[in-house]
BAFI-3210 file (N, C-alpha, C; in Angstrom, 3 decimals, decimal comma, padded with zeros to 6 digits):
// residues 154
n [1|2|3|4|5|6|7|8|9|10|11|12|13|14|15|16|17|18|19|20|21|22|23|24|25|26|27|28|29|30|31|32|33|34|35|36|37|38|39|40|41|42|43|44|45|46|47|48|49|50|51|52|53|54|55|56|57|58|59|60|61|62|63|64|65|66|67|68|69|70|71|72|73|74|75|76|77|78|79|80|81|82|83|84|85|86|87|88|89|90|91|92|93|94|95|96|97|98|99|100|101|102|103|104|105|106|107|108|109|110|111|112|113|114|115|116|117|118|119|120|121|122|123|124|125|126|127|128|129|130|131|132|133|134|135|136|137|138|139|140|141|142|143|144|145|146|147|148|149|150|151|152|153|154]
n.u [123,060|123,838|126,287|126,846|128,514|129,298|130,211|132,035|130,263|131,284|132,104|131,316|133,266|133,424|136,742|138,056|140,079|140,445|141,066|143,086|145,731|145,344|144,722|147,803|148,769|147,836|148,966|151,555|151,959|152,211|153,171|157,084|157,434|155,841|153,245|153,273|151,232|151,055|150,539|148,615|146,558|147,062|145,488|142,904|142,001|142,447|140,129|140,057|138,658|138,265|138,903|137,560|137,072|135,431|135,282|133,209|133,506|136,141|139,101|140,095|140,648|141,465|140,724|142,161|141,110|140,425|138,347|138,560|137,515|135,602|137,687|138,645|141,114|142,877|144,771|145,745|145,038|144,576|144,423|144,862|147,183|146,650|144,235|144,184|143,235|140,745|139,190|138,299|140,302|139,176|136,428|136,149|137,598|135,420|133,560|134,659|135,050|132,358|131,440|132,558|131,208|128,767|129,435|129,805|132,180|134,232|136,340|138,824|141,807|145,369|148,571|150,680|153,027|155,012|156,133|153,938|152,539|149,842|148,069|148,433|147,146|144,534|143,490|143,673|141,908|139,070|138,806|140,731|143,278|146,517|147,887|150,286|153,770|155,423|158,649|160,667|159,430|158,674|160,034|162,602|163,907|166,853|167,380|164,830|162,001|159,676|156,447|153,461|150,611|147,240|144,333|140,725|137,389|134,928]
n.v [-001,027|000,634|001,638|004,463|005,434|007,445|008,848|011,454|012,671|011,560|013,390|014,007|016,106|017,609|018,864|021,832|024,602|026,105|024,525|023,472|023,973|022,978|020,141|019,722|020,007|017,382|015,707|015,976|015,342|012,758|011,136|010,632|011,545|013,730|014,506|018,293|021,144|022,349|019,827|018,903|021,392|021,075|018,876|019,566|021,784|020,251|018,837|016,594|013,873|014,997|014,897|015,582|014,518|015,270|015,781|017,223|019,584|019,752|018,951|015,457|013,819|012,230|012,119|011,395|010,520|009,370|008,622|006,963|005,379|003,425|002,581|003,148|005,526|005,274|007,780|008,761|008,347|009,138|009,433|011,629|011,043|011,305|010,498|007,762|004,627|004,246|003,445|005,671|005,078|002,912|003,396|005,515|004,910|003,334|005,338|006,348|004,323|003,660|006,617|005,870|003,773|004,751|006,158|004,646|002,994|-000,178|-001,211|-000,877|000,967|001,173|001,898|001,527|001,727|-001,342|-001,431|-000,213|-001,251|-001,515|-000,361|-002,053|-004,520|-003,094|-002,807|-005,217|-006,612|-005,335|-006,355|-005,780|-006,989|-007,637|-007,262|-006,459|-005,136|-001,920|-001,041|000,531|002,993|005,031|007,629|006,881|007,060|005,806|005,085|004,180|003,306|000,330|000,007|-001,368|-003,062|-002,662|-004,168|-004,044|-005,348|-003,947]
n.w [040,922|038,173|035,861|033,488|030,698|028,669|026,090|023,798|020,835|017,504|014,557|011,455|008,803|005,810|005,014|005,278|004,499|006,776|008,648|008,325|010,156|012,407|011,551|010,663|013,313|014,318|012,107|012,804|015,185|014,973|012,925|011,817|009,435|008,818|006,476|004,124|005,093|002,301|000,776|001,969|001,135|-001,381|-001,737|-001,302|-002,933|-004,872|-005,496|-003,969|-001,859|001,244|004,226|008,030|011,363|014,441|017,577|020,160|018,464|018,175|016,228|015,983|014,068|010,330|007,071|003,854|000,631|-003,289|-005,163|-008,091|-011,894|-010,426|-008,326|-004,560|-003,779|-000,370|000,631|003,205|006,362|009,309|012,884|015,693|018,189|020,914|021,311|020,090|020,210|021,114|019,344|017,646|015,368|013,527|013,527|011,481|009,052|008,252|008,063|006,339|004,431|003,760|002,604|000,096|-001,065|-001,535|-004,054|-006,012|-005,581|-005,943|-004,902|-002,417|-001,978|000,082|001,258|003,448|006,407|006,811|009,895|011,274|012,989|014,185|012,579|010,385|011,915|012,349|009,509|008,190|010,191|009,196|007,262|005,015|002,507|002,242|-000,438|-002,291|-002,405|-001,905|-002,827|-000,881|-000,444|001,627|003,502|005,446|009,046|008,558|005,405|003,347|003,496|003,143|001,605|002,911|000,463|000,748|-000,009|-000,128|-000,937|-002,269]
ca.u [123,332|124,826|127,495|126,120|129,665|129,195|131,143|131,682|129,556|132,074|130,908|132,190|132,397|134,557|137,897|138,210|141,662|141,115|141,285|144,581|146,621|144,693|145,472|148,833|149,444|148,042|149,920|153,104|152,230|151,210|154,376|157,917|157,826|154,073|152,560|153,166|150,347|150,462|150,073|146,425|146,114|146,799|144,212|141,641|142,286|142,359|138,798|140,065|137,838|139,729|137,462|138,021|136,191|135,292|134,209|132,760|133,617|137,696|139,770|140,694|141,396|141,521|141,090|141,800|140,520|140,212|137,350|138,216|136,877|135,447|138,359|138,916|142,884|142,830|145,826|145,780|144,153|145,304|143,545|145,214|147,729|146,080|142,876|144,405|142,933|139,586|137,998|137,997|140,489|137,903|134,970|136,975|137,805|134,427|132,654|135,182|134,162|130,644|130,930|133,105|130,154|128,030|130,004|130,486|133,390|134,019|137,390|139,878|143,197|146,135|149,490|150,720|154,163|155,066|156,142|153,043|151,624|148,615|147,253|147,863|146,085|142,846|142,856|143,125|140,150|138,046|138,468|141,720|144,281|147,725|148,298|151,912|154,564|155,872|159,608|161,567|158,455|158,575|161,481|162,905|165,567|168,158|167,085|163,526|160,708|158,558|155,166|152,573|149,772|146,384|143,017|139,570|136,560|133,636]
ca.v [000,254|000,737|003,123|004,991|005,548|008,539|009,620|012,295|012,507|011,797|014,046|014,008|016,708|018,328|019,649|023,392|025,134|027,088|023,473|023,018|024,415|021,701|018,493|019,606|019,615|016,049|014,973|016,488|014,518|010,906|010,695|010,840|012,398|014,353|015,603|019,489|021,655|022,156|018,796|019,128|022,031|021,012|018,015|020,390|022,234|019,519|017,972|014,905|013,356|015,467|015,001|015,454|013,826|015,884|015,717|018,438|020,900|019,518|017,927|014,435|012,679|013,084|011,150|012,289|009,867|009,431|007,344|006,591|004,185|002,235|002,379|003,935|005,410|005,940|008,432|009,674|008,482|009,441|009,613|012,326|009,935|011,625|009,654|006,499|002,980|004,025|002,618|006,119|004,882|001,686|004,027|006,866|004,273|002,382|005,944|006,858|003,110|003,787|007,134|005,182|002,760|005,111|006,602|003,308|002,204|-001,394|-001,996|000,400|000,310|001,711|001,956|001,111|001,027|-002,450|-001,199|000,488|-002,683|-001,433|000,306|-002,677|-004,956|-002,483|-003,332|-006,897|-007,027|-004,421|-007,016|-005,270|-008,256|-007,375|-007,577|-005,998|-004,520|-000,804|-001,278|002,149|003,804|005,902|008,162|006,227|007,194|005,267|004,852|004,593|001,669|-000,249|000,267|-002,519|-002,709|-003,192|-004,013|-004,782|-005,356|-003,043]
ca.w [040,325|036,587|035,130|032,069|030,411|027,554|024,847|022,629|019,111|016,207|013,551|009,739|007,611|004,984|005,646|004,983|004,395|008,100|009,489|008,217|011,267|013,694|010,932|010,872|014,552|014,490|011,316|013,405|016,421|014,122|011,721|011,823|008,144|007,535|004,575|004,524|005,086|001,241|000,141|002,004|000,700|-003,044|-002,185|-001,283|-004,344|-005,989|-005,138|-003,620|-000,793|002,357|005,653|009,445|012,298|015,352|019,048|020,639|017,733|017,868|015,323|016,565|012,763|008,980|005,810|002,238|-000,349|-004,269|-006,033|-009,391|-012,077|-009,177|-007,220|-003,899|-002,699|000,963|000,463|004,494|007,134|010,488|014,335|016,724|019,277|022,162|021,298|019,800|021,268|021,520|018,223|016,589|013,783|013,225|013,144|010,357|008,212|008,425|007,989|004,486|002,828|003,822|001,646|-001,701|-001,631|-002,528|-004,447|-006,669|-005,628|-005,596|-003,863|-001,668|-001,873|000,642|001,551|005,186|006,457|007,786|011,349|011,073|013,338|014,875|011,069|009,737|012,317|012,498|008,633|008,058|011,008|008,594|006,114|004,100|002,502|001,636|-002,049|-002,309|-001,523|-002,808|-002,304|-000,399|-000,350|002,558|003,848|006,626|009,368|007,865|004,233|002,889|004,324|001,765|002,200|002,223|-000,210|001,323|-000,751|000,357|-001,948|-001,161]
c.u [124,178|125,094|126,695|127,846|128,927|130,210|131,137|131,310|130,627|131,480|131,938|132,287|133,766|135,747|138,026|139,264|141,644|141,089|142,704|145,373|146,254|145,569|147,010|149,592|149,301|148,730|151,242|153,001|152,423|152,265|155,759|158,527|156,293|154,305|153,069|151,809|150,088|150,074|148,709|146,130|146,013|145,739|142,993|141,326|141,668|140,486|138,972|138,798|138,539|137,964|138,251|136,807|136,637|134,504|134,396|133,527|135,539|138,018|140,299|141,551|141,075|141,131|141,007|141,997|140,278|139,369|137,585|137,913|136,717|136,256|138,584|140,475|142,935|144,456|146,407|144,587|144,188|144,365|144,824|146,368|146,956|144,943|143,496|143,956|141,589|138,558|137,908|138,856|139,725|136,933|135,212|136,908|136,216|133,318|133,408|134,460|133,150|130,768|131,651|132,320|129,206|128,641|130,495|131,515|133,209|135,425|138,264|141,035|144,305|147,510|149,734|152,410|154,359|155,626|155,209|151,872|150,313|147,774|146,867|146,999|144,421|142,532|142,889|142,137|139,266|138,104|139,558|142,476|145,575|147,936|149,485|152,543|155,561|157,382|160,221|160,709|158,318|159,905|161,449|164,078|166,579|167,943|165,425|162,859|159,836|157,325|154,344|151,518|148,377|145,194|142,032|138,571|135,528|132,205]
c.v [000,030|001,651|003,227|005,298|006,591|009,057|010,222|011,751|012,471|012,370|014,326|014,904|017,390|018,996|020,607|023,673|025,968|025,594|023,065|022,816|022,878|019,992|018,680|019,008|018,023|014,909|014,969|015,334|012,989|010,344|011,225|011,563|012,610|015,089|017,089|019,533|022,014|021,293|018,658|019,963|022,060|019,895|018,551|020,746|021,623|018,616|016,737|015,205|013,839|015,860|015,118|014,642|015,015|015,000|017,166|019,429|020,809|018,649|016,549|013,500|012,945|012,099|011,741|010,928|010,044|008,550|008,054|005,647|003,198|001,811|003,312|004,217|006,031|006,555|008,803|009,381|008,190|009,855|010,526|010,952|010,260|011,139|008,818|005,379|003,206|003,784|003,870|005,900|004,020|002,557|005,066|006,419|003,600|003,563|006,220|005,141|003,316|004,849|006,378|004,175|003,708|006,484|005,843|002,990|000,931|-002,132|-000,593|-000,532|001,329|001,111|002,067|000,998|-000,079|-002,260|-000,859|-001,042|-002,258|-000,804|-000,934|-004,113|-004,347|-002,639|-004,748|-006,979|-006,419|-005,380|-006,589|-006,574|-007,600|-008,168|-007,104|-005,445|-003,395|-000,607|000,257|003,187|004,877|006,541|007,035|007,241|007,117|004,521|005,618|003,257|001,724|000,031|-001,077|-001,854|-003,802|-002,750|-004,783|-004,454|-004,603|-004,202]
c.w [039,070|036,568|034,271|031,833|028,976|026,770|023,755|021,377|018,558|015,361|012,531|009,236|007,205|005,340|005,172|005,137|006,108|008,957|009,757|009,424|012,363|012,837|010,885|012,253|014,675|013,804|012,191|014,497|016,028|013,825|011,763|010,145|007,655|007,148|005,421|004,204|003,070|000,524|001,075|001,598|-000,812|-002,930|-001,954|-002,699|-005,299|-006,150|-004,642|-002,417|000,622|003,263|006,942|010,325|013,778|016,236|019,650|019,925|017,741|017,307|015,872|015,534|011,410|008,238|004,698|001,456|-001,579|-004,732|-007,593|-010,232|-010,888|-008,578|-006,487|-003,647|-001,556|000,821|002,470|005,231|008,747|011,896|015,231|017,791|020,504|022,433|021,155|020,491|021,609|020,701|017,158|015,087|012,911|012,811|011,989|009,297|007,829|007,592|005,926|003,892|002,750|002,213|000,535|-001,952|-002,043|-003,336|-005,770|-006,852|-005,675|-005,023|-003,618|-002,007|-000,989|001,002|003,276|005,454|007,124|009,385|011,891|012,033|013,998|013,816|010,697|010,469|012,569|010,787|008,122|009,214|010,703|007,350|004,795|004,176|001,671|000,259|-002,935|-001,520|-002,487|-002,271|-002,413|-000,645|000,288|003,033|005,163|007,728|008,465|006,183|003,693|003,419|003,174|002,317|001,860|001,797|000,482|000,114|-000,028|-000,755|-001,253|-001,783]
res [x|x|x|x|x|x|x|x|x|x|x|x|x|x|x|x|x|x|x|x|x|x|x|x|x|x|x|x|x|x|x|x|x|x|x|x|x|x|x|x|x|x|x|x|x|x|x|x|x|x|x|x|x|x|x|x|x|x|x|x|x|x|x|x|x|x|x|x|x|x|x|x|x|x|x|x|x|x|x|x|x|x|x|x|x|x|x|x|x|x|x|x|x|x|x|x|x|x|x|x|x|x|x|x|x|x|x|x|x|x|x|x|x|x|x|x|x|x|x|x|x|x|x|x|x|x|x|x|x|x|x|x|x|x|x|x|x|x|x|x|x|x|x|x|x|x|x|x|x|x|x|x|x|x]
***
């Protein structure tokens, strides 16, 4: 006898300003200092690349993205904690380079905080290589935290 094991459809598609309320709660749950609801709402605005990922018709994760001259900036790209560990940040990330390739990009680039150890092992195994470091980058507790600089070639 075999298990059949099933799991919800991930499904992509544009982030809309009545989504907001949902990416917030999961920014709130993700980060010890998230974006406000208006900084997604000025990247809407703004035309950046601002997506969600669903299962069964609920928000689970986000990404807002810029392609310019042939470069991508993964600005935000965050999975729900209540999912975490089950491949959908691998598959989010995997689905945004898909679209900046055709899109002609030819290399991403992001920001990561170095405590940040499980971001930045799911991108050095997507093929991302640390190429700096943005010193007091991030609010911290007790100061500000550098951020590392991650690039991969598309």
């Amino acid at each position: 006898m075999s298990a059949v094991l099933s799991f919800p459809q991930t499904n992509f598609r544009a982030m809309a300003s009545r989504d907001l309320d949902a990416v917030m709660e999961i920014e709130d749950r993700a980060y010890p200092y998230p974006w406000s609801k208006s900084i997604f709402r000025d990247c809407i605005k703004a035309g950046y690349h601002c997506w969600v990922a669903e299962q069964d018709k609920t928000i689970i994760g986000y990404a807002v993205f810029i392609v310019a001259v042939a470069e991508c900036h993964i600005l935000n790209i965050c999975i729900d904690p209540k999912v975490q560990g089950e491949g959908l940040g691998r598959k989010l990330l995997k689905e945004l380079l898909a679209r900046t390739k055709d899109m002609q990009a030819k290399c991403a680039f992001l920001e990561v905080r170095p405590s940040n150890k499980y971001a930045i092992s799911l991108y050095e195994s997507e093929g991302f290589n640390e190429v700096g470091i943005r010193k007091k980058y991030y609010p911290a507790k007790h100061g500000r935290e550098d951020a590392v600089i991650f690039a991969k070639e598309l």
